[in-house]
C-alpha positions as CSV (number, residue, x, y, z in Angstrom):
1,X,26.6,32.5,5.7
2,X,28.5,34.4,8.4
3,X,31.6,34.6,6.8
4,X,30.1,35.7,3.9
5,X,28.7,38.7,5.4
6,X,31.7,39.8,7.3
7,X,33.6,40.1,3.7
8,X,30.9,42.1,2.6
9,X,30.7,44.0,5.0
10,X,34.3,44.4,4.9
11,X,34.0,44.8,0.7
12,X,31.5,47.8,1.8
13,X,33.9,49.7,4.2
14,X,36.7,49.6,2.0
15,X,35.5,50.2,-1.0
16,X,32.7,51.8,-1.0
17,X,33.2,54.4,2.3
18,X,36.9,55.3,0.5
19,X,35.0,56.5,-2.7
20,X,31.9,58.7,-0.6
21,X,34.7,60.3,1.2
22,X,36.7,61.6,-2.0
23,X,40.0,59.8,-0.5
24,X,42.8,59.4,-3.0
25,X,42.7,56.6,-5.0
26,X,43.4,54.0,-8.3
27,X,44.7,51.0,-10.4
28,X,45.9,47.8,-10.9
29,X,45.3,44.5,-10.5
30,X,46.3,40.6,-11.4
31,X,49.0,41.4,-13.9
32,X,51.3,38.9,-15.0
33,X,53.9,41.6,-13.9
34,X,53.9,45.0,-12.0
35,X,54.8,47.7,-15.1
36,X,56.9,50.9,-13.4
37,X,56.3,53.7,-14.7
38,X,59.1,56.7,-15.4
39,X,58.7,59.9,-13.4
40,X,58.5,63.3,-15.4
41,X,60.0,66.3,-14.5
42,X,57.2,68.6,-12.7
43,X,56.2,71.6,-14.8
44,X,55.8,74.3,-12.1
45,X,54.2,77.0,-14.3
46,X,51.6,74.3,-15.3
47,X,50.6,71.6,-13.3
48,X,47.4,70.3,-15.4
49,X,47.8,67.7,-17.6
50,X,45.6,65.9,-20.2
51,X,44.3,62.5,-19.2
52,X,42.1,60.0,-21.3
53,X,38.9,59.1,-19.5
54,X,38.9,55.4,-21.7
55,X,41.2,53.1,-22.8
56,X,41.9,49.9,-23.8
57,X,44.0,46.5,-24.5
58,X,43.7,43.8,-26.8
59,X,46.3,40.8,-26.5
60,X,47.5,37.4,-27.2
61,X,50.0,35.1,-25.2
62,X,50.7,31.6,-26.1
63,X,51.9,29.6,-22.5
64,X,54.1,26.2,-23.3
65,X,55.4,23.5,-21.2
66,X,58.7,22.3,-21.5
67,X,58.2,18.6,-22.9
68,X,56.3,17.4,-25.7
69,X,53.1,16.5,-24.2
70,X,52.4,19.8,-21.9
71,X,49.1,21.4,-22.6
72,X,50.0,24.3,-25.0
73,X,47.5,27.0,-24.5
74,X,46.5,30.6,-26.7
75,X,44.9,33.1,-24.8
76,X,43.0,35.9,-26.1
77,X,42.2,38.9,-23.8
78,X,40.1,42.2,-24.2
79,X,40.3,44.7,-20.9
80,X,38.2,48.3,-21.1
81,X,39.0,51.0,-18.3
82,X,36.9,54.1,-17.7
83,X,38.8,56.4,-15.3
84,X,35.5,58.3,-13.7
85,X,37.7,60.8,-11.3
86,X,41.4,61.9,-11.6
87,X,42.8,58.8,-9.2
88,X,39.5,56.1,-9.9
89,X,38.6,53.9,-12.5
90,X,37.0,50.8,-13.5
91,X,38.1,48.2,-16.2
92,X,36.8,44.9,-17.3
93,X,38.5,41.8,-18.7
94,X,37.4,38.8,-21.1
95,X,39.5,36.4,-22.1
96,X,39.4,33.1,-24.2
97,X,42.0,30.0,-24.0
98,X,42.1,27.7,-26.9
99,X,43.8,24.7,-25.6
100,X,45.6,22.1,-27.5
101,X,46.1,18.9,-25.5
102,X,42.5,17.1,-25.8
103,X,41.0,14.1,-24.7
104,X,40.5,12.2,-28.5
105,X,37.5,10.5,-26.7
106,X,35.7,13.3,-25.8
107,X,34.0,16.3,-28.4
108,X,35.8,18.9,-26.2
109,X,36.9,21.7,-28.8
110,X,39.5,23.5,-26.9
111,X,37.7,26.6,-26.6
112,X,37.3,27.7,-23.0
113,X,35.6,31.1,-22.3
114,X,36.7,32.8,-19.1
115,X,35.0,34.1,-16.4
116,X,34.8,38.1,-16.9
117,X,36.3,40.0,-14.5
118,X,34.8,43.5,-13.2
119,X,37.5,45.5,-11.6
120,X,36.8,49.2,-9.4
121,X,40.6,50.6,-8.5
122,X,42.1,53.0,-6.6
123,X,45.9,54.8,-6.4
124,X,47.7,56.7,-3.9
125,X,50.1,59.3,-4.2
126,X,52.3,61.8,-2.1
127,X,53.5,58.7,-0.6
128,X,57.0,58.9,1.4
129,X,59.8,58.5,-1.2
130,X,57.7,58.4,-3.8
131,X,56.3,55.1,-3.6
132,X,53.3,54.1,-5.8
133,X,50.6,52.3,-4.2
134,X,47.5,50.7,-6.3
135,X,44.2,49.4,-4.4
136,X,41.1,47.2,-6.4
137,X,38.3,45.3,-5.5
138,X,37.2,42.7,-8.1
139,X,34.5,40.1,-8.9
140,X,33.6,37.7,-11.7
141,X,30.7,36.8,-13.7
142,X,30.8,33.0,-14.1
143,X,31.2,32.4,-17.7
144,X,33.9,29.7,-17.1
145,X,32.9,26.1,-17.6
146,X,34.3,25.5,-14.3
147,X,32.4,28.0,-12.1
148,X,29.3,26.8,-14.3
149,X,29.4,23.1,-13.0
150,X,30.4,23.8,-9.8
151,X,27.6,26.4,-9.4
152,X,30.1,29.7,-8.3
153,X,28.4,32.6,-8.2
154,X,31.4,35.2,-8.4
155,X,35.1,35.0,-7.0
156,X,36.0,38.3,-5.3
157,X,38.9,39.8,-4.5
158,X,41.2,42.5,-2.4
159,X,44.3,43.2,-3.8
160,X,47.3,45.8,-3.3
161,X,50.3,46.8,-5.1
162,X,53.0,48.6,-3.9
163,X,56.3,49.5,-5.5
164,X,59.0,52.1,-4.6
165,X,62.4,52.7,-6.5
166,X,65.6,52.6,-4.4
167,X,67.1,55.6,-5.9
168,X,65.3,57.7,-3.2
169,X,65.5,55.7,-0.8
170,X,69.6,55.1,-0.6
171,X,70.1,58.7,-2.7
172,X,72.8,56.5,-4.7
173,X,73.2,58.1,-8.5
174,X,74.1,54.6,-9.9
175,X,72.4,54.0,-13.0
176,X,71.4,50.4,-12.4
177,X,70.1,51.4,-8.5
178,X,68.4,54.4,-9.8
179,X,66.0,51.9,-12.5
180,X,65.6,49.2,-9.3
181,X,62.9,48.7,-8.3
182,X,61.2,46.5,-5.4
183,X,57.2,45.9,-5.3
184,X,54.6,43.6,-3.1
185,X,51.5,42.7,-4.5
186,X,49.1,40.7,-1.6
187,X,45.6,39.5,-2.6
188,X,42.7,38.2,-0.6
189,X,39.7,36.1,-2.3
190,X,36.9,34.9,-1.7
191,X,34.7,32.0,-3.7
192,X,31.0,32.6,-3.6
193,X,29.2,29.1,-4.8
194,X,25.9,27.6,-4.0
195,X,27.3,24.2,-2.5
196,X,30.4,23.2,-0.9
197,X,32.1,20.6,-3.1
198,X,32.4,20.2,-6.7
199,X,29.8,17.9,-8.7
200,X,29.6,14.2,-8.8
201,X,29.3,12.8,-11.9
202,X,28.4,8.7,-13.1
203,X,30.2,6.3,-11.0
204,X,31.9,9.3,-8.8
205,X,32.3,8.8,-5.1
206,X,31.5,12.2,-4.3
207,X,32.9,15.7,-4.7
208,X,36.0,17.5,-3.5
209,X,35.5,20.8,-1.3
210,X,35.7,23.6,-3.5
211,X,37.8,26.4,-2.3
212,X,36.3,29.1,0.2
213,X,39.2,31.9,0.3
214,X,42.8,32.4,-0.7
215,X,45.3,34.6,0.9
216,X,48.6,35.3,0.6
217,X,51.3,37.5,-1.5
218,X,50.8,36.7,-5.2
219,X,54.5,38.3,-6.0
220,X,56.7,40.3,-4.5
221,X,60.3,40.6,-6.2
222,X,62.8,43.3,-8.3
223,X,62.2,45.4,-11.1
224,X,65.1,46.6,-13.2
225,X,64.6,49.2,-16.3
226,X,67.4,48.6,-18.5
227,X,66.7,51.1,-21.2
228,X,63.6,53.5,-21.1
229,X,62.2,50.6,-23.7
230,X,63.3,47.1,-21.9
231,X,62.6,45.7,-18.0
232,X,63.4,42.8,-16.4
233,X,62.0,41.4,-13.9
234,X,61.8,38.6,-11.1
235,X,59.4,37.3,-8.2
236,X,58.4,34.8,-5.6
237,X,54.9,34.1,-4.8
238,X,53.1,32.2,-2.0
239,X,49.6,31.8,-0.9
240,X,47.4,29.8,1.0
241,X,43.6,28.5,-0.4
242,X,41.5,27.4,1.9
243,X,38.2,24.9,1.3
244,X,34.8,24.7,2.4
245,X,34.1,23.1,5.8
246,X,32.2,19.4,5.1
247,X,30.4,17.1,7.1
248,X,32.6,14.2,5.0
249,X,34.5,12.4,7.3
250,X,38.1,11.9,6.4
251,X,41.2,9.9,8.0
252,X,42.8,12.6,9.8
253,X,46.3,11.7,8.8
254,X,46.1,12.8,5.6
255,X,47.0,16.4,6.1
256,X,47.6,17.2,2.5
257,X,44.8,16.1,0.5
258,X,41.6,18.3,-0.7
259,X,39.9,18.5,2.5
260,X,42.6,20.7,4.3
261,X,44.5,24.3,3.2
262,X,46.7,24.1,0.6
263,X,49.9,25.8,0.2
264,X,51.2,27.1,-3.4
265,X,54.5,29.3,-4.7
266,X,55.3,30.9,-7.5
267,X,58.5,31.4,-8.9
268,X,59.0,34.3,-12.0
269,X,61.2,35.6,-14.5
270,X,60.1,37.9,-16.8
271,X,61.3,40.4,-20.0
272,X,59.2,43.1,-20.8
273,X,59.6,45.3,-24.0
274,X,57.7,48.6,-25.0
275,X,58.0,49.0,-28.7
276,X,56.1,52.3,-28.7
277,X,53.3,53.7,-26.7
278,X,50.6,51.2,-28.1
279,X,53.1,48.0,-28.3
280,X,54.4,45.8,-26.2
281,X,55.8,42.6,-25.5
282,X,57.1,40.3,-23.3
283,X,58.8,36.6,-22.6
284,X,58.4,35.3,-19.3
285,X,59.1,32.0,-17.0
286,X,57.0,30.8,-14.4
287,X,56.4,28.0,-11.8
288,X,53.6,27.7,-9.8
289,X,53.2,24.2,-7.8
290,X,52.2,23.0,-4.5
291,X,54.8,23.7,-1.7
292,X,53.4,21.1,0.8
293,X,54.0,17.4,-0.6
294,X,53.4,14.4,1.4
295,X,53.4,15.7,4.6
296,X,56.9,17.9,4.0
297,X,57.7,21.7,2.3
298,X,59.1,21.5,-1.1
299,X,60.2,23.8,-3.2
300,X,61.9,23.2,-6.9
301,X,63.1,26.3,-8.7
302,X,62.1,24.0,-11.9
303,X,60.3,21.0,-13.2
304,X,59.6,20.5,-16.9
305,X,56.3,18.4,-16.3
306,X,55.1,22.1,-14.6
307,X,57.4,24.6,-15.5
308,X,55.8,27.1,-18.1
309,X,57.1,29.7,-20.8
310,X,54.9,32.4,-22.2
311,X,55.5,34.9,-24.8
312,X,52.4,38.0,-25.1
313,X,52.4,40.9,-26.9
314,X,49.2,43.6,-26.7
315,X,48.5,46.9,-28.1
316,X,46.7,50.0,-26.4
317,X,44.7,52.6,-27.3
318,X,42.8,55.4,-25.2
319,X,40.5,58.7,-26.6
320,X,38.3,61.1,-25.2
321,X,40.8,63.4,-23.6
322,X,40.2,65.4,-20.2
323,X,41.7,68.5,-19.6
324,X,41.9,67.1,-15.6
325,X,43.1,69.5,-12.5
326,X,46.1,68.6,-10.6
């Protein structure tokens, strides 16, 4: 109960003290990759432009495996955004996975809803060599099946993402160093739930300790605009979740089971086009695993039991335009 409210506490001083004070602010948050946006030459006569105070994105991405049997999954996804001041906003996400890899014994549909997730962001500019830097807070509403039996109330979260383009940095005029790119996106979290370990079910020997907090950089990598239209780009990943405390006994020399932190990396490739200013879509690898294994570090760059590849494509829309100041 402690721990729970230092985070608010802390959840309260950075998010809620930033906004009273009018510091500068906005966006971003758990993307599948960080999108880079093109500068535009300043207009010094005029330096208003026109905003839109909502907006929103509809997609689908199918995610595959790389043998027959892999659990191939749809996933539909609705986000809303609502920017309130020139460098705020708040968004929210639903999405919906239709699986395809079912147990024939069970009357499991497919269908899993998805815990919503309500999103307050904040962005940064004047930053030294023109870096971008987006700030968020996050929480869910447990609509999952899995937050539902295992009674978790919401899953916050603290995340940053920071990019900067070389160009400025090195002042080199070479075309492919002037579209690099390098960005770091860490994230905190924190699981809110009413017990410590998941439920028992008939002729269970007991629960597993649910996971408390994660930590850790959830990518940090290259960016490289090809054309004004195509990106590539590639990451690493590594984080740490840690589990609730229990009273359970447990042979300490298994180090690597449930009941102790557990280490996890992430390994991405990804292709991103922009048909026009409402399309886009994008082809993408990924491998996320454990990276402690029996009592050792491993790390694969791929493994077709894990190894995923996902293809998305969304469209966007926004309305009510702002004539905003500077």
């Amino acid at each position: 109960m402690r721990n729970k409210l230092i985070f608010f506490i802390l959840i309260f001083f950075y998010g809620v003290i930033p906004y009273l004070s009018s510091a500068e602010t906005n966006e971003a948050l758990d993307k599948a990759s960080l999108e880079l946006t093109h500068e535009r030459s300043p207009n010094k006569e005029n330096t208003k432009e026109k905003t839109k105070r909502f907006s929103s994105t509809a997609g689908f991405q199918q995610v595959s495996g790389f043998i027959v049997s892999a659990d191939h999954v749809s996933q539909f996804f609705l986000n809303g955004s609502y920017r309130f001041k020139e460098k705020w906003s708040a968004s929210i996400t639903q999405s919906l996975n239709r699986h395809y890899f079912l147990n024939p014994n069970s009357n499991d549909k497919g269908v899993w809803i998805q815990d919503m997730v309500l999103s307050l962001n904040r962005k940064f500019t004047g930053l030294p060599y023109k870096s971008q830097l987006n700030t968020g807070l996050s929480s869910t509403l447990p609509f999952s099946y899995y937050s539902r039996v295992n009674d978790i109330i919401t899953v916050s979260s603290v995340y940053l993402n920071w990019s900067l383009k070389l160009d400025p940095l090195f002042n080199i005029r070479s075309h492919w160093i002037k579209n690099l790119a390098v960005f770091i996106n860490p994230i905190g979290r924190y699981y809110f739930s009413l017990y410590t370990t998941s439920r028992t079910f008939k002729q269970s020997l007991g629960g597993t300790p649910l996971p408390e907090f994660l930590l850790g950089i959830q990518r940090v990598g290259l960016s490289l605009n090809i054309t004004d239209y195509f990106s590539l780009a590639g990451s690493y990943g590594r984080w740490v979740i840690f589990p609730y405390k229990t009273n359970y006994e447990r042979d300490k020399s298994s180090q690597y089971d449930s009941y102790y932190q557990r280490h996890y990396y992430l390994l991405s490739l990804s292709g991103t086009w922009i048909i026009n200013n409402k399309w886009k879509a994008s082809l993408s690898y990924s491998h996320v695993d454990r990276l402690d294994r029996q009592g050792r570090l491993e790390m694969v760059l791929f493994d077709d039991y894990i190894s995923t590849w996902a293809m998305s494509v969304s469209y966007s829309f926004a309305f009510n335009s702002l004539h905003n100041p500077d």
